[in-house]
Residue, then its C-alpha position, 0 to 999 in steps of 0.5 A: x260221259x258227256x263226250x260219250x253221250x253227244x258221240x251217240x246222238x250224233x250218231x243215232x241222228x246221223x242215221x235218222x236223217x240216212x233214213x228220212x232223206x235218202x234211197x238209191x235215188x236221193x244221196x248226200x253227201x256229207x256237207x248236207x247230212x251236217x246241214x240237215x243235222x243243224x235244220x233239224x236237230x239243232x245240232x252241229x257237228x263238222x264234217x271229221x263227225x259225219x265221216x267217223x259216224x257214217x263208219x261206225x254205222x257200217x261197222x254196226x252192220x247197217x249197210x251204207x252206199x257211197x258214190x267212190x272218186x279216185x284223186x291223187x294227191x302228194x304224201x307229206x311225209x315222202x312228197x310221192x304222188x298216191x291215189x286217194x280215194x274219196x266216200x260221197x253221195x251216200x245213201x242208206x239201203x233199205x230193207x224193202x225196195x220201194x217196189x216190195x213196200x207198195x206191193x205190200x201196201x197194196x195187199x192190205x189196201x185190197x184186203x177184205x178181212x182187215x177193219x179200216x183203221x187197222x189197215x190204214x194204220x198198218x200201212x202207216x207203219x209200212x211207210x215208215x220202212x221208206x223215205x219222205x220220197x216214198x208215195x205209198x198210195x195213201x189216197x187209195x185207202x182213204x176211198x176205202x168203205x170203213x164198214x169193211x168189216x167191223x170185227x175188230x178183234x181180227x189180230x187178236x184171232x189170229x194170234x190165238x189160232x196160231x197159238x193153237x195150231x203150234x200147241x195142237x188145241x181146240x179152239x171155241x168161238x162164235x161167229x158172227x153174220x149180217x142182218x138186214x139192218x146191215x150190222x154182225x150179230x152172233x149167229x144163233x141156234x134153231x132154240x135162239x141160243x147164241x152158237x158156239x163152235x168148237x174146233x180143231x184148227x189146222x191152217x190159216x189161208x187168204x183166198x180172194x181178199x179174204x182170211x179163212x180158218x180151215x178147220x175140223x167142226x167137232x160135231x162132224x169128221x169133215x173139214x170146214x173153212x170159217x172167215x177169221x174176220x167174222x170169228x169172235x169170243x174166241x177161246x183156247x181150249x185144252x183138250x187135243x186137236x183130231x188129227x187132221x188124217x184122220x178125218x173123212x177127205x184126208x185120205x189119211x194124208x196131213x194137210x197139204x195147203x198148197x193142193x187144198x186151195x188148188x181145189x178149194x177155189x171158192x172155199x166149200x167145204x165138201x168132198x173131192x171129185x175127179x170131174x170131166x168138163x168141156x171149156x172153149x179155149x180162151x178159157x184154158x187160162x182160166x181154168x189153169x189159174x184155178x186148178x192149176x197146172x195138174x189138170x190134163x187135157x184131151x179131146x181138143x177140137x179147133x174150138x173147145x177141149x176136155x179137161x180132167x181135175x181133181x177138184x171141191x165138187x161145189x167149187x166145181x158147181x159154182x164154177x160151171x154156173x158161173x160160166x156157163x155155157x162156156x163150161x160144160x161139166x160130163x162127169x160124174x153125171x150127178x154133178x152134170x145133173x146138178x148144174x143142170x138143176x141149179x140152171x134151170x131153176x135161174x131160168x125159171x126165176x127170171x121167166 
């Protein structure tokens, strides 16, 4: 038992030191593995153990690269000159490239609706996937405002909203909002009661560092977007969710994610409009990574062309304000007149 039981430490640490020390850029060869078992396990084993141990773990379905060398050698039994191949220079492949786990760590270190120490915690757990090689960025996450966002409650949200959208439940919560002495406090009703919301969740979406519940408010048969960092108290509720084709801009169709974000670039909740609008050029790209590539143009000039979309018509407005006058919207003329407004009444502020 004893035998048994050193066999499985050998091992559990042989693979230990496979995923402390080694990637496609740092190999051992099982000399050091056997050193590096001594230095750090206080354990000695010879070489016949590394080999027996490193064959084990592919069997266990670990998958383990070795550098192959071909050496003759005599048989000594028949004394007839064979090939022998001889396993060094082994490494431990990863399930994430060193690539994929930066990307990643960058996504939580840009992310505007997790709290700090659970980013900096989760990042801490992505560097685990790697090696004592691996630079993971860690001093960006140090520079990183820790008043981010305060609500700490944001995994626990998620994990609710998830159950709901699988059991097609309600859900109700508060949510939460900045004063002026910069801290969240519950939103309240005109009567200074605290608000509760009760809704039907359909989908959860990042959109610009940020994390949104899209959902149905049930006062209303629209659809409306909630930051999930600012949700708290939240509840399971029993009572069914509506039907998502069922509300008004749904056109009766279940929810297509992918063309929502496309039309809901800045996360307004408000009806959908095929919209005419004239850009210069250099925007075509712009307008391209925003819509996407269902937009039609036409009436193209050397300088500027029209564009046709089918797009959120307050995105659609804080758009055309945003980069003015190179967007010019030309119908439906009570958008054009809508702009027009909101412009002028900037102007006014500033004379």
């Amino acid at each position: 038992m004893a035998r048994k039981s050193s066999k499985s430490l050998s091992l559990f640490n042989t693979l230990e030191i496979l995923k402390k020390y080694t990637d496609e850029d740092h190999r051992l060869t099982q000399t050091e593995i056997v050193t590096l078992l001594k230095q750090d396990y206080d354990m000695e084993v010879d070489r016949r153990t590394i080999k027996s141990n490193l064959t084990d773990l592919i069997e266990l379905g670990y998958e383990i690269e070795a550098q192959e060398t071909s050496r003759m050698s005599r048989n000594k039994k028949t004394g007839v000159p064979e090939e022998n191949t001889i396993m060094s220079s082994f490494y431990l492949v990863r399930e994430f490239s060193k690539p994929e786990l930066r990307l990643l760590i960058d996504s939580l270190l840009f992310s505007k609706h997790l709290p700090y120490s659970q980013c900096k915690e989760l990042v801490m757990k992505l560097e685990t996937l790697s090696n004592k090689y691996f630079k993971s960025h860690m001093n960006y996450i140090c520079t990183m405002p820790e008043d981010k966002t305060n609500n700490k409650q944001v995994f626990y949200n998620i994990d609710v909203l998830d159950e709901a959208i699988s059991k097609n439940k309600k859900v109700s919560f508060k949510y939460l909002e900045y004063g002026t002495d910069k801290e969240q406090h519950i939103k309240l009703r005109d009567d200074g009661e605290e608000r509760v919301y009760v809704v039907s969740p359909y989908q959860m979406a990042a959109k610009e560092g940020k994390y949104y519940l899209i959902c149905n408010y049930d006062k209303y048969d629209d659809i409306s977007n909630y930051r999930i960092d600012r949700i708290t108290d939240i509840e399971l509720l029993d009572e069914k969710a509506k039907p998502f084709e069922k509300l008004e801009w749904s056109n009766g169709k279940r929810l297509d994610l992918a063309e929502y974000m496309k039309k809901h670039v800045y996360m307004y909740s408000s009806a959908d409009s095929s919209v005419n609008f004239r850009i210069i050029k250099p925007m075509i790209s712009d307008v391209i990574d925003m819509f996407g590539k269902d937009v039609r143009f036409y009436d193209e000039t050397e300088d500027k062309v029209c564009v046709k979309a089918n797009v959120n018509e307050t995105a659609m407005v804080q758009f055309a304000k945003s980069f003015a006058p190179d967007v010019e919207i030309l119908e439906p003329v009570r958008l054009r007149e809508k702009v027009k407004e909101d412009l002028l009444k900037g102007f006014k502020a500033y004379e």
